[in-house]
C-alpha positions as a Python dict, from the first residue, in 0.01 Angstrom:
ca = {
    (1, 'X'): (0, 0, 0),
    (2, 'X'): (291, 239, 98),
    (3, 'X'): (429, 188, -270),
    (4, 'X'): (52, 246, -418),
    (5, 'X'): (55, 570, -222),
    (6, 'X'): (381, 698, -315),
    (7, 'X'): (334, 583, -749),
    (8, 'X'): (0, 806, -716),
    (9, 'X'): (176, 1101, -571),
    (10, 'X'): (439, 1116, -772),
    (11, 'X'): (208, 1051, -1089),
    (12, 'X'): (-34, 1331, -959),
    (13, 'X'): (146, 1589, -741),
    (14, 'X'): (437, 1790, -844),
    (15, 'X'): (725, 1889, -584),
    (16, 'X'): (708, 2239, -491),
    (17, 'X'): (1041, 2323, -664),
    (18, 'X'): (948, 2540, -938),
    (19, 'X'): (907, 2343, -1204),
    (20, 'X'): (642, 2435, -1463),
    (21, 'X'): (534, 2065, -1618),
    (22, 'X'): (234, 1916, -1450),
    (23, 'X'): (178, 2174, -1176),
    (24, 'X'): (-171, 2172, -1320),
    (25, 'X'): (-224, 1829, -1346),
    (26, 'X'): (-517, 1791, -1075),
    (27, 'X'): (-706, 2050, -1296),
    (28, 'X'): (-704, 1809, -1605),
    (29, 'X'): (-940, 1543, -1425),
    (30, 'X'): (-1296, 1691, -1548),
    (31, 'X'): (-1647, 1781, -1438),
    (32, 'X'): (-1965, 1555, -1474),
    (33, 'X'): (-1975, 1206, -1569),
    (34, 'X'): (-2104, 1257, -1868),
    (35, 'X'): (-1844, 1419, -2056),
    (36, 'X'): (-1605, 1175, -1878),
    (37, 'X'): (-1778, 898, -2035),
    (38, 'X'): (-1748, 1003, -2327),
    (39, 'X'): (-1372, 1032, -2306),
    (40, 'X'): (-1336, 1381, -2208),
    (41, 'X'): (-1452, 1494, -2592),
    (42, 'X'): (-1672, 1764, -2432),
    (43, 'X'): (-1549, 2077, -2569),
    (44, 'X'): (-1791, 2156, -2824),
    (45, 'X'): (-2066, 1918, -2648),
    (46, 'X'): (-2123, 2064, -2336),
    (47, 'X'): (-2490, 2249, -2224),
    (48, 'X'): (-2483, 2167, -1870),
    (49, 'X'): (-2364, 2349, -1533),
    (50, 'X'): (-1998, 2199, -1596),
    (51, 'X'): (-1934, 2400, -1899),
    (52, 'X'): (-1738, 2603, -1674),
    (53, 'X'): (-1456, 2399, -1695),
    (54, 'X'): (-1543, 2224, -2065),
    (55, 'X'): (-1585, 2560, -2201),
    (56, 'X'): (-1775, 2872, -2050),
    (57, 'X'): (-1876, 2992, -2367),
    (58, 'X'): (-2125, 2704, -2353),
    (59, 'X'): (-2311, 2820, -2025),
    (60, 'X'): (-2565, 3027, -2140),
    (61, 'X'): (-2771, 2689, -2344),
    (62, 'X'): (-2885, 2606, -1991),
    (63, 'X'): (-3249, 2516, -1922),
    (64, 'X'): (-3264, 2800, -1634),
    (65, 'X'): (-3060, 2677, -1362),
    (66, 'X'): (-2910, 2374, -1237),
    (67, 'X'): (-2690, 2223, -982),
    (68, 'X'): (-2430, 1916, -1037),
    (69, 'X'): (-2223, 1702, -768),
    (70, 'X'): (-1952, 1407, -838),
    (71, 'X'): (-1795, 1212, -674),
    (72, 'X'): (-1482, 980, -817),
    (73, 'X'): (-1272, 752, -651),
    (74, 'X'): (-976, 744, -910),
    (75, 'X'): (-696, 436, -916),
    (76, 'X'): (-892, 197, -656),
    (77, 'X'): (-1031, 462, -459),
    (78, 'X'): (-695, 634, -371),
    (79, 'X'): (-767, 953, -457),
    (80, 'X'): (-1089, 1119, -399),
    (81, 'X'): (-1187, 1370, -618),
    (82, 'X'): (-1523, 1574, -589),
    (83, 'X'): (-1669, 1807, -777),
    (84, 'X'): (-1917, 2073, -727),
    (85, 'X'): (-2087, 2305, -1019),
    (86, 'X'): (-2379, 2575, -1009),
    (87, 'X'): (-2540, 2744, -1331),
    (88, 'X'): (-2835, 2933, -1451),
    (89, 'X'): (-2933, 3102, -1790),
    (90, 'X'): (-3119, 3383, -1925),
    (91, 'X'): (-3143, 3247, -2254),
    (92, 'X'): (-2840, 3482, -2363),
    (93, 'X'): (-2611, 3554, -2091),
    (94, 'X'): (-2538, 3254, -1813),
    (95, 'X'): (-2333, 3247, -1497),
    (96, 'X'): (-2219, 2947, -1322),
    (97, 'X'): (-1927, 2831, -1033),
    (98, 'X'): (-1777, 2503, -1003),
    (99, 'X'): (-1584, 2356, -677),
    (100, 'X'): (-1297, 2128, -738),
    (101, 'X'): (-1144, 1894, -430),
    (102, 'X'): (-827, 1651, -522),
    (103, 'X'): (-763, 1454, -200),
    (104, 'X'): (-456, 1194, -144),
    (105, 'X'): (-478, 1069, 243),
    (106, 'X'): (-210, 852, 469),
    (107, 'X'): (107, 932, 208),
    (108, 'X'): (428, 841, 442),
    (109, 'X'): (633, 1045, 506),
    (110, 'X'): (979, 879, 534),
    (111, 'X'): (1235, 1200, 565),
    (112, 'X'): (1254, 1071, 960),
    (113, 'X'): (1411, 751, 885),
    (114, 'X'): (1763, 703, 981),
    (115, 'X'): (2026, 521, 807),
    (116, 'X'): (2414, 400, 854),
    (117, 'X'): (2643, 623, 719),
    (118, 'X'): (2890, 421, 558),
    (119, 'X'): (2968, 592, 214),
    (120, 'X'): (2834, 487, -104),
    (121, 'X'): (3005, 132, -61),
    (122, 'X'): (2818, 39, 232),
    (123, 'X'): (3127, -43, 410),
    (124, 'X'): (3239, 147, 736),
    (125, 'X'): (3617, 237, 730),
    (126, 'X'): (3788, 576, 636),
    (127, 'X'): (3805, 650, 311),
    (128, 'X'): (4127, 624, 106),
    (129, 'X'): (4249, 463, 391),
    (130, 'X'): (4240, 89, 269),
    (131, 'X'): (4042, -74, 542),
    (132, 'X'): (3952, -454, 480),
    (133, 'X'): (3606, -448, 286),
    (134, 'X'): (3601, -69, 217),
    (135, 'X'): (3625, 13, -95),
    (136, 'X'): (3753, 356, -38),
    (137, 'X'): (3608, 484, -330),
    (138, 'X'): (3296, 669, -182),
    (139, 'X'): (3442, 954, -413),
    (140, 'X'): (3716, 996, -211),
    (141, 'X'): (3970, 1217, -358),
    (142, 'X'): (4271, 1365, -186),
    (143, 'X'): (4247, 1715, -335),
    (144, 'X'): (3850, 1784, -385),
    (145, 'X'): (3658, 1594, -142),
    (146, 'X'): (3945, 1446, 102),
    (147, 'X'): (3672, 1362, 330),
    (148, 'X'): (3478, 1096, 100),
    (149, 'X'): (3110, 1072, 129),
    (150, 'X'): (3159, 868, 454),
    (151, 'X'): (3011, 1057, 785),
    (152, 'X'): (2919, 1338, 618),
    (153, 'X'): (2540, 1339, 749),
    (154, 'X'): (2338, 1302, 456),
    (155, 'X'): (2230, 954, 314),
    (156, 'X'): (2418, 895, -5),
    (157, 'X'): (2339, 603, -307),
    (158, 'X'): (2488, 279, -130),
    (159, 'X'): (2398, 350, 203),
    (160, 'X'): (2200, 131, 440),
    (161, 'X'): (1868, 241, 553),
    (162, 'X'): (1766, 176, 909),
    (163, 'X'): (1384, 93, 815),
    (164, 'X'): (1195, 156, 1184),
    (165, 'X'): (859, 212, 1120),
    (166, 'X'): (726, 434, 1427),
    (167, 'X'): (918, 679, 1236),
    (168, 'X'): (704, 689, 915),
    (169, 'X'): (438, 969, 971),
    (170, 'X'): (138, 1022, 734),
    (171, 'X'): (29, 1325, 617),
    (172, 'X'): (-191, 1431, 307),
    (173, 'X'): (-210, 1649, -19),
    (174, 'X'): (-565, 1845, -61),
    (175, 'X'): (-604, 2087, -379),
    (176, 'X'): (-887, 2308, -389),
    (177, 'X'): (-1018, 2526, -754),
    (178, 'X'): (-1295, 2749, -792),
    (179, 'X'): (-1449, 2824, -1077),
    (180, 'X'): (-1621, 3165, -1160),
    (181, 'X'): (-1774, 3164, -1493),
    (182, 'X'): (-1980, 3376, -1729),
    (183, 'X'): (-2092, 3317, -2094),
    (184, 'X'): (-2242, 3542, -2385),
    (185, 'X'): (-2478, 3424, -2697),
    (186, 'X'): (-2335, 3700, -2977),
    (187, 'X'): (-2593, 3522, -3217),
    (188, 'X'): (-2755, 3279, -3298),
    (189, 'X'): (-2427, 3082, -3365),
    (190, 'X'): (-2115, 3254, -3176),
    (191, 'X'): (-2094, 3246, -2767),
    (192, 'X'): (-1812, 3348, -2595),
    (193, 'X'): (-1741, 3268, -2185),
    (194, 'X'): (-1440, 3315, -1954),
    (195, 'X'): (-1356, 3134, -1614),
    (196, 'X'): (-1154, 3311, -1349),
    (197, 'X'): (-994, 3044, -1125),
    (198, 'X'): (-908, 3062, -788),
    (199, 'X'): (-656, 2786, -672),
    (200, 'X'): (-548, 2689, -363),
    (201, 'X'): (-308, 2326, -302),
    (202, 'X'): (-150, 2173, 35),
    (203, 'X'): (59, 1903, 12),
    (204, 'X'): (251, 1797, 335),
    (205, 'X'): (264, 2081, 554),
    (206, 'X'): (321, 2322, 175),
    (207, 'X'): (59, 2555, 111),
    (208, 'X'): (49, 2736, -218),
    (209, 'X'): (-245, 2999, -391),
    (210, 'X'): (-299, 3102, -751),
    (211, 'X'): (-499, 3237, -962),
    (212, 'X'): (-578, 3169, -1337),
    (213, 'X'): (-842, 3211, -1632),
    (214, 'X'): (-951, 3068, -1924),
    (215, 'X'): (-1095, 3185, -2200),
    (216, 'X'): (-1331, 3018, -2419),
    (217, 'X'): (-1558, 3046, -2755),
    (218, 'X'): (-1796, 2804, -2927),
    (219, 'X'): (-1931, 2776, -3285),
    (220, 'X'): (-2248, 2640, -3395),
    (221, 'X'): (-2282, 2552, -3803),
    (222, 'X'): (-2621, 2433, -3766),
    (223, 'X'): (-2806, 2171, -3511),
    (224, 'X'): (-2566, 1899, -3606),
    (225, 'X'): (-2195, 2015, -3609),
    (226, 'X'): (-2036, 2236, -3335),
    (227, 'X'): (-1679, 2364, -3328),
    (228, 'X'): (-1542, 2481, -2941),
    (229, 'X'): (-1169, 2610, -2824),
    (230, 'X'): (-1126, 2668, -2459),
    (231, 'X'): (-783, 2832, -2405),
    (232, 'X'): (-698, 2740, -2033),
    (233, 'X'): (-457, 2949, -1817),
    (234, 'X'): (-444, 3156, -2069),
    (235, 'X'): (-198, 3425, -1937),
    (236, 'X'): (-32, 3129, -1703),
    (237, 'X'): (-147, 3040, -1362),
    (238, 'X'): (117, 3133, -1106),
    (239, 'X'): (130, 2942, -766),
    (240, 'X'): (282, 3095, -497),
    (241, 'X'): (404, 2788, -186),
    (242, 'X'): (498, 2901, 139),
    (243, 'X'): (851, 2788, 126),
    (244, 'X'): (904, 3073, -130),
    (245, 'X'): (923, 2821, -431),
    (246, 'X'): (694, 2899, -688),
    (247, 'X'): (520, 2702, -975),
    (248, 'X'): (363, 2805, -1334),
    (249, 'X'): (94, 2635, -1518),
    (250, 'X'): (151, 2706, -1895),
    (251, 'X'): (-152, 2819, -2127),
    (252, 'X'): (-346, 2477, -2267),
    (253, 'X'): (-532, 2492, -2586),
    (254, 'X'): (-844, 2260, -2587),
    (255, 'X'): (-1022, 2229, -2894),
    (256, 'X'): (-1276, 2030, -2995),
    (257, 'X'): (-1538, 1966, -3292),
    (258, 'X'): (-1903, 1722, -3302),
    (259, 'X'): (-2173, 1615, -3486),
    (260, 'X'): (-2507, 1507, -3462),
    (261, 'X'): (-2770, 1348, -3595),
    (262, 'X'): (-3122, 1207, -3491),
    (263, 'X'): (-3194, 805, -3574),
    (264, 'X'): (-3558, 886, -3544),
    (265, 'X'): (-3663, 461, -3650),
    (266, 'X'): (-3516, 435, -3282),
    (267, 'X'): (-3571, 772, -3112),
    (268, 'X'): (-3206, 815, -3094),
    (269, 'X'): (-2931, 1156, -3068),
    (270, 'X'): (-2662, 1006, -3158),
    (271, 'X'): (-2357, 1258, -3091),
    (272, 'X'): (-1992, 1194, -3180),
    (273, 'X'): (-1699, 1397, -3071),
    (274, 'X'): (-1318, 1474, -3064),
    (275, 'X'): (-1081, 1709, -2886),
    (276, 'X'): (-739, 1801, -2877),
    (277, 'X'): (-548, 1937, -2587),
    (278, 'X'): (-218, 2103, -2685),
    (279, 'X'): (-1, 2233, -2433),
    (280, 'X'): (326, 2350, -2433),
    (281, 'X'): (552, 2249, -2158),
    (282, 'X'): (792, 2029, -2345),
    (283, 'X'): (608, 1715, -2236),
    (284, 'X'): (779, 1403, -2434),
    (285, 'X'): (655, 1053, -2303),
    (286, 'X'): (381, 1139, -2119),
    (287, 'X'): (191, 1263, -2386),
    (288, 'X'): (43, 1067, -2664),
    (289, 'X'): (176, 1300, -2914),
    (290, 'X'): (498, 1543, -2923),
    (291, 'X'): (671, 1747, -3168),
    (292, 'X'): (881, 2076, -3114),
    (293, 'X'): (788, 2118, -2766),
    (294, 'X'): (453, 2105, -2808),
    (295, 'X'): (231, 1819, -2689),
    (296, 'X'): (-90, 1670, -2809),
    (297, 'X'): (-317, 1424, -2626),
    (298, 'X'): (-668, 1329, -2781),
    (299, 'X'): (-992, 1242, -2655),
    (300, 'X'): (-1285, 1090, -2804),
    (301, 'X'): (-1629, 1044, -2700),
    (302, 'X'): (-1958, 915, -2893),
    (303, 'X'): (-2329, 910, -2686),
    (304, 'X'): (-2610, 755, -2797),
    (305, 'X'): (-2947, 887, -2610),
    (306, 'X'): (-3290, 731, -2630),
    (307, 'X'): (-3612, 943, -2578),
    (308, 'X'): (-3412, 1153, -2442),
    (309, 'X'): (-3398, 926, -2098),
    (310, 'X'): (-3144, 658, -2159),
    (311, 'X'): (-2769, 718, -2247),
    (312, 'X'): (-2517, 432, -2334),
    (313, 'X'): (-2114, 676, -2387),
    (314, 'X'): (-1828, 508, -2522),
    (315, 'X'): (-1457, 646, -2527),
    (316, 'X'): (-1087, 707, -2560),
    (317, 'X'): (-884, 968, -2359),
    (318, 'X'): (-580, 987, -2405),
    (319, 'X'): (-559, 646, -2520),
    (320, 'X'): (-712, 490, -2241),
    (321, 'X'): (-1095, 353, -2272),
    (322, 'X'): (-1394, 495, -2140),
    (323, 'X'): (-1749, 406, -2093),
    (324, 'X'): (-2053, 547, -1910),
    (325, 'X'): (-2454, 578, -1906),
    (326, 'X'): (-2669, 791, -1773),
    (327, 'X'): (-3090, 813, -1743),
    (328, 'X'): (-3291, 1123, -1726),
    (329, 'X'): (-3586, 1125, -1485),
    (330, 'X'): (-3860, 1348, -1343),
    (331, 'X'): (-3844, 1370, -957),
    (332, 'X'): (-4099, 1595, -799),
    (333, 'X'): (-4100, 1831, -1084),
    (334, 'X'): (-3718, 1867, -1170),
    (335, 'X'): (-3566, 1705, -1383),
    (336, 'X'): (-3320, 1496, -1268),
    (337, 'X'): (-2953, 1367, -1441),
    (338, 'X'): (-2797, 1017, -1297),
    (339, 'X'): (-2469, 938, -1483),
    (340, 'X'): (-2159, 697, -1441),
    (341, 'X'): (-1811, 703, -1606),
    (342, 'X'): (-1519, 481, -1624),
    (343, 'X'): (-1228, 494, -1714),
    (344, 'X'): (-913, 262, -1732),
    (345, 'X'): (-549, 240, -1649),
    (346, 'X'): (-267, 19, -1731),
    (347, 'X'): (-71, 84, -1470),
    (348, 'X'): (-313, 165, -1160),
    (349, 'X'): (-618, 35, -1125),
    (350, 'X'): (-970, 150, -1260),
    (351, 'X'): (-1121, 515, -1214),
    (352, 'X'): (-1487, 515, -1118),
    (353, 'X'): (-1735, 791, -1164),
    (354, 'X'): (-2050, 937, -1077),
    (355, 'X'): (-2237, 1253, -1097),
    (356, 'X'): (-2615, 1411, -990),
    (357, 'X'): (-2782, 1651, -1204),
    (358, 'X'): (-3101, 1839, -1100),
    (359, 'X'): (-3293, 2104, -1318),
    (360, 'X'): (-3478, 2351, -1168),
}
């Protein structure tokens, strides 16, 4: 379990050193099952309260107002990660705010742990002195480091750890985002929106703020294709940790293009979608794509939706599969959203979704 814990922080939480790659990875998860079933491909799909995060451009198609709450438990239920997300509409202009929680609990903590200082060999003896077993190469050498590696307080590659448990402490890593967002309808086929986000992340004893926004704009060509670009952090979002270190998330450019079309033999939408997220933080093998410093990773999504009740989502993001459903229901005059997403890993295990929508 200690090993679990430690693969999922490193793979999700970046050391507060400065370093701009990945400092924004917690944002990247998503809102609302449904677009996560449908492999994150939500850019130019979305019409619910979590366009603030898809795009905010989109908030304005809401049906008056509406509230939305997830829950995931991603990688066997290691990391919790809830979501939040108000919005209403006028018909032209719409306002909405999302709340974003990334929790990691019981990491351990092992800077307390105390180990033989021997030198890199592992032997005790003085360095350079020729001591039976020592090596008296723990880079000893008689004009810069005369001293060797040997005593010298610090653990160094070679060097026994004394593994006492009662010395392990846990701790945790909680990021928080919140999402202010506000949309336009230009016409009848150009909206623009914007998200300010406020961003706040603690990760073992660290605190850090920042604050970020994204910009976004969606086209409609008629009722079956859509075109959307979100253009996250789009100035840079600057975090500021207590320990005076500092982190930046570069801008993200999320675009994204579907089309429907109604199977009316089976009173079926069926909707089918791609996006593309290209950022530009020199990412090589974690991303699916990469060329002069810029990466690309893809997402794909289709839906199919019966009388407008039933859902059945399939989907790829970022290579890995996704599925999901969802059923629309009337519950003492709201209308009422159910959904579930899934999504798989090769590495850790299985992400599970699942959101409430209510109308009202």
């Amino acid at each position: 379990m200690i090993v679990r814990k430690l693969m999922v922080l490193v793979f999700l939480q970046v050391s507060v050193s400065g370093a701009a790659k990945y400092a924004g990875e917690f944002l990247s998860v998503g809102a609302g099952a449904r677009g996560l079933g449908m492999g994150g491909a939500f850019c130019a799909v979305v019409d619910d309260a979590s366009s603030g995060y898809w795009n905010p451009s989109s908030l304005f198609r809401l049906r008056n107002q509406q509230v939305q709450l997830m829950h995931s438990e991603r990688f066997g239920g290691l990391v919790k990660y809830d979501y939040m997300g108000y919005g209403r509409s006028d018909g032209e202009t719409g306002l909405g705010a999302g709340l974003y929680r990334t929790a990691i609990g019981d990491i351990p903590n092992t800077n307390n742990l105390e180990w033989y200082d021997t030198g890199s060999d592992g032997v005790f003896g003085e360095d350079g002195a020729g001591v039976p077993g020592d090596a008296g190469d723990d880079d000893y050498d008689p004009a810069s480091n005369p001293d060797g590696t040997e005593g010298n307080n610090e653990w160094d590659p070679g060097e026994e750890i004394i593994y006492d448990e009662s010395r392990i402490t846990y701790e945790s890593a909680v990021d928080w985002a919140l999402y202010l967002s506000w949309s336009r309808s230009l016409n009848e086929r150009l909206s623009v929106g914007a998200s300010t986000k406020l961003i706040s992340r603690n990760l073992m004893g660290y605190s850090a703020f920042g604050l970020g926004l994204d910009i976004g704009a969606r086209y409609d060509l008629s009722g079956a294709f859509s075109a959307g670009i979100n253009l996250q952090d789009v100035f840079g979002t600057h975090l500021f940790w207590n320990n005076g270190a500092s982190e930046s998330i570069l801008p993200t450019v999320k675009a994204g293009a579907a089309i429907k079309w109604p199977v009316s033999k089976f009173a079926t939408l069926v909707t089918v979608a791609m996006d593309g997220d290209f950022r530009f933080e020199g990412r090589k093998y974690s991303a699916q794509y990469n060329f002069a410093g810029v990466s690309l990773d893809t997402h794909l999504g289709m839906e199919f939706l019966v009388k407008e009740t039933v859902a059945l989502r399939l989907g790829s993001s970022e290579g890995s599969m996704t599925a999901g459903t969802g059923i629309g229901f009337g519950l003492f005059g709201r209308r009422v959203m159910l959904d579930y997403a899934y999504l798989g890993h090769d590495v850790l295990e299985n992400t599970h979704r699942i959101s409430l929508g209510v109308d009202f």
